[in-house]
C-alpha positions as CSV (number, residue, x, y, z in Angstrom):
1,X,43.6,70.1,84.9
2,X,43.0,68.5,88.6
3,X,39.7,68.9,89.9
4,X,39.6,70.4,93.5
5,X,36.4,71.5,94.1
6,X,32.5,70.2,93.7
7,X,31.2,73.3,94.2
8,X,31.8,77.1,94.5
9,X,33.7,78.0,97.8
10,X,34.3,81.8,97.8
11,X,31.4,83.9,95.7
12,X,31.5,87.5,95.1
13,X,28.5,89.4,95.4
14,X,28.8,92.8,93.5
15,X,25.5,95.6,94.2
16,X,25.3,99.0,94.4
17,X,22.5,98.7,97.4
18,X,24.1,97.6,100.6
19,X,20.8,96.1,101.9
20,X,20.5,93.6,98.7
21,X,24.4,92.8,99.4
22,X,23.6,92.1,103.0
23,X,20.2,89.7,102.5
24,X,22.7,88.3,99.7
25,X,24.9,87.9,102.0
26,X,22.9,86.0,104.4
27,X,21.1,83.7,102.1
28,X,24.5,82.1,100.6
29,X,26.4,82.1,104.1
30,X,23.4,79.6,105.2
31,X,23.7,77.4,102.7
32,X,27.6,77.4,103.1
33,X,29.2,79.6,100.7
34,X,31.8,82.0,101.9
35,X,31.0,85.5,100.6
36,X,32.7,89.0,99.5
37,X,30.9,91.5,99.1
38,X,31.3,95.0,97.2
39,X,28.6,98.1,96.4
40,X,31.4,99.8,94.3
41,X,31.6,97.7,90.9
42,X,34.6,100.3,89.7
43,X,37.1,97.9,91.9
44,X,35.6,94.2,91.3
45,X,39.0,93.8,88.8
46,X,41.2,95.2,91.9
47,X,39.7,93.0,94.3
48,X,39.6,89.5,92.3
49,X,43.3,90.5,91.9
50,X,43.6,90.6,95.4
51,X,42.0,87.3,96.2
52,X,43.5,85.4,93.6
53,X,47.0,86.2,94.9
54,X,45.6,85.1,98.6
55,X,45.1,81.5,99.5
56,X,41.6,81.5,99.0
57,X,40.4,83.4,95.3
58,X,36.7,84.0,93.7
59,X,35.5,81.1,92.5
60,X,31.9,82.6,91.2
61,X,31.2,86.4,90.6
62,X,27.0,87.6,90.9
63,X,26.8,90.5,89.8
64,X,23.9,93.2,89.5
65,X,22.6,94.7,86.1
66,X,21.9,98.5,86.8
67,X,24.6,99.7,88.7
68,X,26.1,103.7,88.7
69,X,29.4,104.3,87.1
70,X,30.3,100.5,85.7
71,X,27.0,98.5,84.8
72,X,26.9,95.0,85.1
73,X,27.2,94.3,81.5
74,X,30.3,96.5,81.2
75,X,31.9,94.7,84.6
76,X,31.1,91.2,82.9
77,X,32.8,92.3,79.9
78,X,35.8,93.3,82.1
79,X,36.0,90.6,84.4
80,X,35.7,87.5,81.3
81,X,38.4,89.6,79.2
82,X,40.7,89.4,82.2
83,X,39.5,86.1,83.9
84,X,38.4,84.0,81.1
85,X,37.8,80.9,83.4
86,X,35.8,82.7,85.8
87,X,32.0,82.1,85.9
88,X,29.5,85.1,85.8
89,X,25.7,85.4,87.0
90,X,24.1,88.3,86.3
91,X,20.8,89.7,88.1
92,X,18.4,91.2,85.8
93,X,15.4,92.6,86.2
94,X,15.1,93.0,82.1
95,X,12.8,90.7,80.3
96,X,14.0,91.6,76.9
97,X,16.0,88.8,74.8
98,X,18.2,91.1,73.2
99,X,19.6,92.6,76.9
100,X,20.3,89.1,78.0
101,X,21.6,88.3,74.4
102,X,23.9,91.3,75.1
103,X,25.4,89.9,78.2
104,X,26.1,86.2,77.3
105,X,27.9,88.0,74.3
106,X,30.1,90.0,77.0
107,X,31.0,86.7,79.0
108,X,28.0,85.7,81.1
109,X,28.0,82.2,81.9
110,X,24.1,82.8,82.9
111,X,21.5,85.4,84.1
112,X,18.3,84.9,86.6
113,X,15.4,87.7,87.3
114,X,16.4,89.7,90.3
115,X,13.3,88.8,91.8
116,X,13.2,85.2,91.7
117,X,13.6,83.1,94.5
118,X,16.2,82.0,96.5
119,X,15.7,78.1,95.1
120,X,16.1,79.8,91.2
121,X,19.7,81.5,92.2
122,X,20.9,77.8,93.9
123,X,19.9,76.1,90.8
124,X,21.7,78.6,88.8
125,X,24.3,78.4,90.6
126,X,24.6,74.3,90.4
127,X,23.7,74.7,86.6
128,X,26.6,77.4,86.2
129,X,29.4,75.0,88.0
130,X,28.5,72.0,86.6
131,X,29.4,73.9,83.6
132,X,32.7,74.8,85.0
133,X,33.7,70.9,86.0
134,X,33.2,69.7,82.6
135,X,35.2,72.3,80.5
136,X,37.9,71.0,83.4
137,X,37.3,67.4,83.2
138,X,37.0,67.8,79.5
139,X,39.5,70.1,78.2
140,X,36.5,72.0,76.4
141,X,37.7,75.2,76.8
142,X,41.2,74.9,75.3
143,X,39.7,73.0,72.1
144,X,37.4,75.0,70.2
145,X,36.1,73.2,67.3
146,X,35.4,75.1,64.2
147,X,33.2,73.7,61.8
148,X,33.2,74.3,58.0
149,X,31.6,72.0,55.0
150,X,31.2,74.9,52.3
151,X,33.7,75.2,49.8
152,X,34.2,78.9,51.1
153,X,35.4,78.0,54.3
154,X,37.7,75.8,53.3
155,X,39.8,77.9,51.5
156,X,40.5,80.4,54.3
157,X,41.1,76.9,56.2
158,X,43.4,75.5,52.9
159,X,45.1,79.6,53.6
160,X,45.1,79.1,57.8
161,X,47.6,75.7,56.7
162,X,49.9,77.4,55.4
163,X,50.4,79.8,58.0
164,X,51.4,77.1,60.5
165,X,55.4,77.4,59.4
166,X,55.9,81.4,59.8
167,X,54.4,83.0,62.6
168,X,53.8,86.3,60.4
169,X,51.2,89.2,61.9
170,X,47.5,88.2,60.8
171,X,44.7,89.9,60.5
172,X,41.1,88.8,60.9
173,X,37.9,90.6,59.3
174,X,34.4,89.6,59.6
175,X,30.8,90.6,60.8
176,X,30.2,89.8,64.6
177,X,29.5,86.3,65.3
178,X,31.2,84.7,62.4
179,X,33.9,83.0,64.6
180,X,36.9,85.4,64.3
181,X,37.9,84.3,67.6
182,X,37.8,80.4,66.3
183,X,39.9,81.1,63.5
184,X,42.4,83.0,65.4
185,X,42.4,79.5,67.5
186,X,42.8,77.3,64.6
187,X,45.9,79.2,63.3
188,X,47.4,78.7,66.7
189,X,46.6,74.8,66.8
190,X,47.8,74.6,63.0
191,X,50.9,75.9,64.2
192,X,51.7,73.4,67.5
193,X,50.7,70.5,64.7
194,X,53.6,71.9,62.3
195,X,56.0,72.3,65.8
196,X,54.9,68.9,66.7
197,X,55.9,67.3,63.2
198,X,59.1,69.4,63.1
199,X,60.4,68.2,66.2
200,X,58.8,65.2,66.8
201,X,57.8,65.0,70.0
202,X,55.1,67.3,71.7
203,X,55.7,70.8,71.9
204,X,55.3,72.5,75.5
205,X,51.8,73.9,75.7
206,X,53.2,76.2,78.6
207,X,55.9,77.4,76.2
208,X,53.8,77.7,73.4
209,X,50.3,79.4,74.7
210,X,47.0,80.6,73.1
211,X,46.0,84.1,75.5
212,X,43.3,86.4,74.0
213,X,42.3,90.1,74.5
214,X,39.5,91.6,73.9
215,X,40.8,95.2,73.5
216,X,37.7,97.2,73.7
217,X,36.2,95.2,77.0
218,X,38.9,97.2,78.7
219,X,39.8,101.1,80.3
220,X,42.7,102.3,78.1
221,X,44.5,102.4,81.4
222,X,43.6,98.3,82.4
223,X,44.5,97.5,78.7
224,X,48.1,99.1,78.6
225,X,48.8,97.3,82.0
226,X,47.8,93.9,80.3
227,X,49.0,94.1,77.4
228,X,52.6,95.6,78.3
229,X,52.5,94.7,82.0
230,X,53.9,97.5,84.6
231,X,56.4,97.6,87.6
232,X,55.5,97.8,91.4
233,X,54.1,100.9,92.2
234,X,53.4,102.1,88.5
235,X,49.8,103.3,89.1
236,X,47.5,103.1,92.6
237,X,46.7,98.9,93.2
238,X,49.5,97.9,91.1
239,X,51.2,95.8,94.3
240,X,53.6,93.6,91.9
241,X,55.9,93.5,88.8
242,X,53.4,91.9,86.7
243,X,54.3,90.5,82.8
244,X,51.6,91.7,80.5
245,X,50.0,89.6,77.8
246,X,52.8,89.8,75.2
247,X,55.4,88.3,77.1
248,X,53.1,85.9,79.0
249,X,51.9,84.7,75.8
250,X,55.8,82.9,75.3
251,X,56.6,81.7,71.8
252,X,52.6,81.2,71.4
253,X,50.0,83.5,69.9
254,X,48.5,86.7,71.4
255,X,45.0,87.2,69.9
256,X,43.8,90.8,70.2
257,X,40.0,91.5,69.5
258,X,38.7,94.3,68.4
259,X,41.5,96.1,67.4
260,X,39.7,99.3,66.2
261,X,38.8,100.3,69.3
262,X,42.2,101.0,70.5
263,X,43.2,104.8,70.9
264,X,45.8,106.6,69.2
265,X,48.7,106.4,72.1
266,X,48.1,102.8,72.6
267,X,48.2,102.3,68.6
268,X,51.7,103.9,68.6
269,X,52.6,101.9,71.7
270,X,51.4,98.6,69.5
271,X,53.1,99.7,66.4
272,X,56.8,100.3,68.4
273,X,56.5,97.2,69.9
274,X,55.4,94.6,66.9
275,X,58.5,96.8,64.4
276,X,60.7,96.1,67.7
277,X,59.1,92.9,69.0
278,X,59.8,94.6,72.9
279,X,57.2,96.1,74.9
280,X,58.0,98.1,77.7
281,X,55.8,97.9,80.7
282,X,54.4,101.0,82.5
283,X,56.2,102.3,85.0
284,X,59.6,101.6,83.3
285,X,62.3,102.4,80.8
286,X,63.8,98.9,80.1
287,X,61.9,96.9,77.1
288,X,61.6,93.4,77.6
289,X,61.7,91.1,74.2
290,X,58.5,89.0,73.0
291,X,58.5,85.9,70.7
292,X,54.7,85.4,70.5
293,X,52.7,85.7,66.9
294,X,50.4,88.5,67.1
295,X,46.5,88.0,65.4
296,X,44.7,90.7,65.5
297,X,40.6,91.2,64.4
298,X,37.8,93.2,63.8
299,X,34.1,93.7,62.7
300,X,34.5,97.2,61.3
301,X,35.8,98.6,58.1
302,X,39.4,99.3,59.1
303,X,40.8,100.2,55.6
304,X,38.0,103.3,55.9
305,X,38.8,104.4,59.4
306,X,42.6,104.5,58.3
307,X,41.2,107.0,55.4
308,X,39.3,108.5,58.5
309,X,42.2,108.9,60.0
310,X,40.9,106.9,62.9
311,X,43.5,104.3,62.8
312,X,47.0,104.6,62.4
313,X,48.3,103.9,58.2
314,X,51.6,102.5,59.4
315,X,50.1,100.1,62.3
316,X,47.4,98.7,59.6
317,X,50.3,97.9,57.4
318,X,52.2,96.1,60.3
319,X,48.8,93.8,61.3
320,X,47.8,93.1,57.7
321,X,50.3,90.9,56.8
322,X,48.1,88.3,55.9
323,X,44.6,89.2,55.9
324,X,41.7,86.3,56.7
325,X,38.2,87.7,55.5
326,X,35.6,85.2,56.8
327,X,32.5,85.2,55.3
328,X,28.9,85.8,57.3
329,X,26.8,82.4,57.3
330,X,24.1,83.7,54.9
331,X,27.3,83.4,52.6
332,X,28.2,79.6,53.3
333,X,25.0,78.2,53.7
334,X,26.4,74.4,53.6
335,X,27.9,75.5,57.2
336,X,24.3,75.8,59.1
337,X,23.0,73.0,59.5
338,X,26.3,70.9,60.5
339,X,27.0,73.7,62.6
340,X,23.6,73.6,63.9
341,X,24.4,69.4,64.7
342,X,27.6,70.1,66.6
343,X,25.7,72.6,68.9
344,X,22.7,70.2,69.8
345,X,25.8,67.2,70.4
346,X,27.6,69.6,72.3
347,X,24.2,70.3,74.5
348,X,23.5,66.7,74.9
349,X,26.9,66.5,76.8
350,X,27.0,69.6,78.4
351,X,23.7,68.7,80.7
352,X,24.4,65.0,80.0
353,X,20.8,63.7,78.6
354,X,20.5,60.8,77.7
355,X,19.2,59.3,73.8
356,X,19.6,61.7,71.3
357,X,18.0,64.7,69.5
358,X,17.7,65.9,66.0
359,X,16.4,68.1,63.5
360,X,13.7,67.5,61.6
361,X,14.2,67.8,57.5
362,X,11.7,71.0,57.6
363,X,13.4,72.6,60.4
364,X,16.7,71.9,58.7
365,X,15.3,73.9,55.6
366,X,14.2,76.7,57.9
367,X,17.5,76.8,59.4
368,X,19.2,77.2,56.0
369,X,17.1,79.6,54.5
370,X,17.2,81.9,57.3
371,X,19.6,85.0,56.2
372,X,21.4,85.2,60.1
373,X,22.1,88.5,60.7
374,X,24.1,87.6,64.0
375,X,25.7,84.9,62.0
376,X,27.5,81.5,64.3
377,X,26.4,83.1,67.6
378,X,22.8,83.5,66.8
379,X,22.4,80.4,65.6
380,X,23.9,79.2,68.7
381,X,21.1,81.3,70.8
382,X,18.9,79.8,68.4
383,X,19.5,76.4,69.0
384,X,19.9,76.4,72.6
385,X,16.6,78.2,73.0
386,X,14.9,75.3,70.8
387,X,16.5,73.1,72.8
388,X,15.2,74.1,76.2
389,X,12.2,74.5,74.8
390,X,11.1,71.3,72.2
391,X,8.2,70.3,73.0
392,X,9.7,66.4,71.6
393,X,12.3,64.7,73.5
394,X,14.1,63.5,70.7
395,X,12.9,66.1,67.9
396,X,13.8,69.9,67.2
397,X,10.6,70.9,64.8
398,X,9.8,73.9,62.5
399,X,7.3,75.4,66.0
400,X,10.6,74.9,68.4
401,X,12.5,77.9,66.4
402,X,12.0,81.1,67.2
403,X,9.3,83.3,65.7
404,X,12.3,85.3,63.7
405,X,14.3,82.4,62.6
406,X,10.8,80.5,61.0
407,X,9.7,83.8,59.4
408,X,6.7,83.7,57.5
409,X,7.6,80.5,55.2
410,X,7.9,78.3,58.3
411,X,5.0,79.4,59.8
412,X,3.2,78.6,57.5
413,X,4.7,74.8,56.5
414,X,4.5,74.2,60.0
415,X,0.5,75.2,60.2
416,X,0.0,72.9,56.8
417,X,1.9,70.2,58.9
418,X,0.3,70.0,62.1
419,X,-3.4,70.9,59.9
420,X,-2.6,68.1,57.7
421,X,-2.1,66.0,60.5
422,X,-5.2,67.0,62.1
423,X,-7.1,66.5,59.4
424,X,-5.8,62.8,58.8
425,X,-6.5,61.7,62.1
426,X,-10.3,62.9,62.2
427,X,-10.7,61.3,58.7
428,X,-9.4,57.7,60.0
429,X,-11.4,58.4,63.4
430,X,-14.7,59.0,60.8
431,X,-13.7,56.0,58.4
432,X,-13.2,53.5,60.7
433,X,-16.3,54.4,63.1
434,X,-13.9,54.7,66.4
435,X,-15.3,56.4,69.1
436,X,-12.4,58.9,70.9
437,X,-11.2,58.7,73.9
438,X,-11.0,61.4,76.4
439,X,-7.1,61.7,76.1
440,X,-7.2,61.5,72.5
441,X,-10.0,64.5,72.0
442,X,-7.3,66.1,74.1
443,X,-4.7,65.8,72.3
444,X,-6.7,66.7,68.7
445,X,-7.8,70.0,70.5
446,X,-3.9,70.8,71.5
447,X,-3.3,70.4,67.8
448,X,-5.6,72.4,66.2
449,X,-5.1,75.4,69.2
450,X,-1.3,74.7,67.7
451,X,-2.1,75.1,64.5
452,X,-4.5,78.5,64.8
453,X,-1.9,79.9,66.8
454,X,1.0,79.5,63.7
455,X,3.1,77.1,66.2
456,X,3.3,79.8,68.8
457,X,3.0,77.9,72.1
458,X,2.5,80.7,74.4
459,X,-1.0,81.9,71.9
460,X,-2.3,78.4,71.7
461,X,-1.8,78.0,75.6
462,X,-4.1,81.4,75.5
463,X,-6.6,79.9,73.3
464,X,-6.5,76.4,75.5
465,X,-7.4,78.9,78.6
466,X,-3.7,77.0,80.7
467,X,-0.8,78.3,81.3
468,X,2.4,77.2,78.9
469,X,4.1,75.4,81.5
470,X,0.4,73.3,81.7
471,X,0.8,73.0,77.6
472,X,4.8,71.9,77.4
473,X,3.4,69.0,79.9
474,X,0.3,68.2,78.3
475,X,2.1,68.0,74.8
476,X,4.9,66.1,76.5
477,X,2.2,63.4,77.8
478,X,0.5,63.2,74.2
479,X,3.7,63.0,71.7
480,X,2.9,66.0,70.6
């Protein structure tokens, strides 16, 4: 993929208040972006359309949080489902992790306090597209990398092999988090290498796509029109003839997520077109063939919802061909910690530091025995947090993990650490008769404020009467 652009051109604002829009407006015009605005959040999907068909489409969307009608976690979940490559800043004025865990889960490539100033949403913004130039420059995006070492694993990987020569149905079960989406990937890329072999010589990545759905992100309306595609004129705003998903997906694979969450018409419109392999777009009476394997997944218990009568008997049977349960991570514990590695290498190179950083052997046994209720994508937020926030440069220790992920255990090793370390140094100070210097009193008194405060840097920074910006330094200055 060509590079064409080192920054954002054409932003998006989208706010329900006009005067926000307009002081938005003002602010990014200055500093050279060109700007769309929009206080209705119900046709963001419409409009992007519209630009991206014009000579001059959205590169960036900012979007606010509490909006009437479509929020902006629902609109993110919307726009990423549709337009996977395009970035997302949300503006929230919620301090609570889980809310901002919620909407990098629905496809936020970042989020910033409403109230912050106008130097926090540039840097944002610059932090957000240098994202976007490296999955260009590269090819991130189109090479997920799943990671397995336990023996587990590697038997759904040793049953995803020999998938690669029929492309039958497949269906994908597991608790959100676990990498359903990754899987789905790896049976697509198992099946280019078989292509590859077969004809040897390299199989037409145009021809052969990967294109993913997430169906309940989407209006039942929105998801029919994707998925099937519709004519000219088929419903208000639909301008074109426009090929949904199942025929744009060529002799590839069509992942659809979250398959439960489809209603009853749109399960009978599914079930008619995998027995037929033709879909027929909305708005017409002529089916048009497909060729592309369908995987489909979910988190919830589909074999009781089909008792439930919640989903359709005969469409389960069409999707379950070959069923992939994958396992939560408390279940293949010899996955953590290498999967915990790949996401501090893939840090390094995402924000380019230099040298390198690691886990130490205690954190590494927190990390394991931690049970990881939100599975792969947890400890994702979990690394990336300790990352930002290690108070080493080359070290990720016990105190750098969240207060939930050390749990009682790590608290306390990490006390008896940095204790026994305090203790050690006063005893060679006492032993050898040195007299401390002021930066080394300093840095004793950090430690043991560190270690009454269980490793919590923002209680210690409370008992050291500084602020926890003052601490990060101060322990940055003295190794700590």
């Amino acid at each position: 993929m060509t590079l064409t652009k080192s920054t954002p051109d054409h932003v998006l604002i989208v706010d329900d208040q006009e005067y926000t829009l307009e002081s938005a407006r003002a602010v990014m015009e200055s500093v050279g972006y060109e700007v769309a605005t929009l206080s209705d959040s119900t046709k963001a999907l419409q409009l992007l359309h519209d630009f991206r068909e014009g000579q001059n489409p959205i590169d960036l969307v900012i979007t606010d949080l509490d909006m009437p009608r479509l929020n902006g976690e629902e609109l993110t979940a919307q726009i990423s489902s549709t337009f996977k490559d395009l970035p997302i800043i949300v503006y929230t004025g919620d301090d609570e992790r889980a809310s901002k865990k919620r909407l990098l889960e629905a496809g936020a490539w970042d989020y910033l306090e409403k109230q912050g100033s106008v130097e926090d949403l540039l840097c944002t913004i610059d932090k957000v597209w240098a994202q976007v130039l490296r999955r260009k420059t590269e090819g991130e995006k189109t090479t997920p990398k799943l990671i397995f070492r336990d023996e587990v694993m590697k038997e759904v990987i040793g049953t995803i092999r020999k998938l690669a020569p029929i492309p039958s149905p497949v269906l994908i079960q597991g608790e959100p988090g676990t990498g359903k989406e990754l899987v789905a990937h790896e049976i697509h890329l198992q099946r280019m290498i078989h292509l590859n072999d077969q004809v040897n010589e390299r199989v037409n990545q145009k021809e052969y796509p990967y294109l993913a759905v997430n169906c309940g992100a989407l209006s039942r309306t929105l998801l029919e029109s994707q998925l099937f595609g519709h004519k000219k004129g088929a419903f208000t705003g639909s301008v074109a003839d426009q090929d949904g998903l199942f025929v744009a997906a060529g002799k590839g694979t069509l992942f659809l997520d979250e398959i439960t969450e489809l209603d009853m018409d749109l399960q009978v419109k599914l079930l008619r077109a995998l027995q037929e392999k033709e879909v027929t777009p909305v708005g017409s009476n002529r089916p048009v063939p497909f060729h592309a394997r369908v995987i489909t997944a979910t988190n919830r218990p589909i074999q009781e919802l089909v008792q439930q009568g919640k989903f359709r008997e005969d469409l389960f049977y069409r999707i379950n061909v070959i069923n992939l349960d994958i396992p939560p991570l408390r279940d293949r514990r010899d996955d953590i910690v290498p999967i915990a590695k790949h996401f501090i290498d893939k840090l390094h190179q995402e924000y380019q530091l230099p040298g390198e950083r690691t886990l130490t052997p205690e954190a590494e046994k927190v990390l394991h025995q931690y049970h990881w209720p939100g599975n792969v994508r947890e400890l994702n937020n979990c690394i990336e947090r300790s990352f930002a926030l290690a108070g080493h440069p080359e070290l990720i220790r016990v105190d750098d993990l969240p207060p939930e992920v050390v749990g009682l255990q790590g608290f306390a090793e990490s006390c008896e650490t940095a204790g026994r370390a305090v203790v050690e140094r006063a005893v060679a100070v006492a032993a050898s008769d040195h007299f401390q210097t002021y930066d080394e009193v300093v840095a004793d008194h950090i430690r043991k404020a560190l270690s009454r405060s269980k490793g919590v840097k923002s209680r210690a920074a409370s008992l050291l009467s500084i602020d926890r910006n003052r601490l990060y330094r101060l322990m940055e200055k003295y190794e700590i």
